[in-house]
N, C-alpha and C positions, 0 to 999 in steps of 0.2 A: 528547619529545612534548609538543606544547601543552594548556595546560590544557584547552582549551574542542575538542581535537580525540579524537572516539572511534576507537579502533585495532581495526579486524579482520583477518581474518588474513590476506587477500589486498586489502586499503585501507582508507585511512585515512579519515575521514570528519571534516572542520569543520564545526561547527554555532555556533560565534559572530555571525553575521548571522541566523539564525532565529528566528522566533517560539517554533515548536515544535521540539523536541529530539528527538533521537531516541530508541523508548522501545519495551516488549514488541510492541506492534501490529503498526510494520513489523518487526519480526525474526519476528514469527510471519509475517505475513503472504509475505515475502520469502522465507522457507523454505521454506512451503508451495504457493507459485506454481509453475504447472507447464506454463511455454512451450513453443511449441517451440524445438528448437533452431538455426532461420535464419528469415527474414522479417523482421516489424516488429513493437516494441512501443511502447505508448504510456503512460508514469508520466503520470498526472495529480494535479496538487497537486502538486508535487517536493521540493519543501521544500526541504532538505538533496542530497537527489538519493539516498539509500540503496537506495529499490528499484531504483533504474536500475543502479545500483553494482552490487545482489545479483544480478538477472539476467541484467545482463553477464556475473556471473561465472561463471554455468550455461547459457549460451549462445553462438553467434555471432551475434544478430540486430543488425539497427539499432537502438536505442534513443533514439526522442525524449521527450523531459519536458516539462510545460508546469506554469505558476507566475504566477500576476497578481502576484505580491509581486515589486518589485524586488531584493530584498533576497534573497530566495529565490533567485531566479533568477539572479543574482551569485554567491552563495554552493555551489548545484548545480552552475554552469559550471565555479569552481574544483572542486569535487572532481572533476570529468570529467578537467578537464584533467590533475591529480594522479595520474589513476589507470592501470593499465594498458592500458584499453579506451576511450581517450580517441578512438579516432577512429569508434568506436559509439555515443558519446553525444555528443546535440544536445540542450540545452535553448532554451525559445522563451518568453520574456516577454507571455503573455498569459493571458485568461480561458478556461478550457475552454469556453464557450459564445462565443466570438470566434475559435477556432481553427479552421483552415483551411491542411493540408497538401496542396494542389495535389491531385492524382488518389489520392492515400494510404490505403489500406484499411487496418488494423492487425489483425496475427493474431493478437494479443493485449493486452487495455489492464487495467493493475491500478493501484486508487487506494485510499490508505490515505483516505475521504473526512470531513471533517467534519459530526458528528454531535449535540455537542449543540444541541439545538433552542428550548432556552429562552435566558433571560437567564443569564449566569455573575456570579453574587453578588458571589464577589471582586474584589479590585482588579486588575485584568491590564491589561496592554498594549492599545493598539488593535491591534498587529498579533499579539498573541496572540490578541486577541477575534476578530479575522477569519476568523484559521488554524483554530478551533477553533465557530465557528457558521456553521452549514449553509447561513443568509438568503445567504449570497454564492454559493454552489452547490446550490442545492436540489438534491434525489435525482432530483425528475423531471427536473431538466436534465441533471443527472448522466446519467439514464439514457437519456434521449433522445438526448443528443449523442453516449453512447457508441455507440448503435444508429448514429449519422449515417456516424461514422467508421471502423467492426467491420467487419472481412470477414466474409461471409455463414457460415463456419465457425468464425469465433474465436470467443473469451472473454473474457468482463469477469468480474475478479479482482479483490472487494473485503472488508475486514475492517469489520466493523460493530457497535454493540451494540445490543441489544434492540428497542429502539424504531424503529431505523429497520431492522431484520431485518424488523419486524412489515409496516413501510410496502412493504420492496420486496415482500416476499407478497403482498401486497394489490393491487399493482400487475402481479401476474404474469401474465403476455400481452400485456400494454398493447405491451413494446418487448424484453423478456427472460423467457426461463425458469430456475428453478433449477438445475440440472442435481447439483448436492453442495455440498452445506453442512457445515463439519464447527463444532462446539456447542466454545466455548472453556470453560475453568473453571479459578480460579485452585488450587483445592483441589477432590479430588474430590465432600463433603459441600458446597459452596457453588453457587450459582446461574449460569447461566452470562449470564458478562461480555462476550462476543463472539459472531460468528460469521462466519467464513471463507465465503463464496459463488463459487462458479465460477458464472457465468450464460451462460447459449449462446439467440440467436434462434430453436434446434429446443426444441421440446417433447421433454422424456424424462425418464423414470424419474427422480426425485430419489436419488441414494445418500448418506446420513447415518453419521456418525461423530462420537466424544467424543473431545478431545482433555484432560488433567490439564498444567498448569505446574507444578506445586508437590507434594513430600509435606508431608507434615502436619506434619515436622520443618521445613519448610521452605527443602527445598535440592529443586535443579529435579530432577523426573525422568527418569526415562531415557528416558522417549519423547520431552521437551523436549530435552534434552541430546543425542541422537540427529539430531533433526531440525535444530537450529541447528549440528552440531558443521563442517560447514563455513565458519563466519563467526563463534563465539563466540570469544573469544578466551578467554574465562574457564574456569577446570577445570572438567572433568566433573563434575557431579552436584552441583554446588553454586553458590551467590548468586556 
């Protein structure tokens, strides 16, 4: 196995052409998505292509990706091709706010999206600064375009932190409602770092839920270890 390739249990995943690597987010996020199982889904951001990976593998639907990074989109095409479900997955080389799949409704679109909003201090890459500041897909594009291209009963499935949690609230009715948010936290005494959103165009009842990654020794719990153990390659109950 190559260095720069992560192994899951049902494929393999290359990220040496990526900005961003792959990391807790989408595996929480990829675990917890919950498509149906036929019709269309839409990865936005692809990266690597992992969520299209992961719900291929809880699926039959069609899966397309999209990625303004050449690089990305290079890189997600390989691992489609590599994988079992390569004739389910399409990735398409462009901006989510440029995309346009003919008459395409999606019964489901999940984007792990970029979130921080300021300047990043450190030295990083220009195509890390890209992958990881929001100026190149702001939320409300994010959220509009999603509305553009949603069938009137899907869902947008997205992993977020705090600050832009607060913005899609804020935003609610504009183009999406809540529908369940479940509160990430890396230790249960600590602050929560994420939150998992299912958004639907009906208005309903928001249903809320805590998820823990970690005990306090430090090795994942059972409710992590449970919910990843279709795709972790790693033991049970521990880093």
């Amino acid at each position: 196995m190559r260095k720069d390739t992560f192994e899951f249990k049902e494929f393999n995943l290359r990220q040496d052409r990526c900005a961003m690597k792959f990391g807790t987010d989408a595996m929480l996020l990829g675990a917890f998505a919950s498509p149906p199982i036929s019709g269309f889904i839409l990865d936005i951001g692809t990266g690597t292509g992992v969520l299209a990976l992961m719900l291929a593998q809880k699926t039959e639907a069609i899966i397309h990706a999209v990625d303004v990074d050449e690089d990305a989109f290079i890189q997600a095409t390989e691992n489609f091709k590599e994988s079992k479900w390569c004739e389910r997955l399409i990735a398409f080389h462009t901006s989510f706010q440029e995309f346009n799949n003919r008459d395409i409704l999606y019964n489901y679109i999940i984007c792990n999206p970029p979130y921080f909003t300021e300047e990043v201090k450190e030295i990083i890459s220009a195509k890390r600064e890209k992958a990881r500041q929001n100026k190149h897909l702001p939320i409300y594009d994010l959220l509009q375009n999603a509305a553009r291209v949603l069938h009137p009963n899907g869902i947008l499935n997205l992993i977020v932190n705090p600050t832009l949690y607060q913005k899609i609230r804020d935003m609610s009715g504009d183009f999406f409602f809540v529908t369940k948010e479940v509160s990430i936290k890396s230790f249960k005494a600590g602050e929560v770092i994420r939150y998992i959103l299912f958004l639907s165009k009906e208005k309903q009842e928001t249903s809320k839920m805590d998820f823990i990654i970690y005990e306090e020794n430090q090795k994942y719990t059972k409710e992590y270890s449970a919910l990843t153990s279709d795709y972790h390659m790693k033991v049970i109950g521990n880093q």
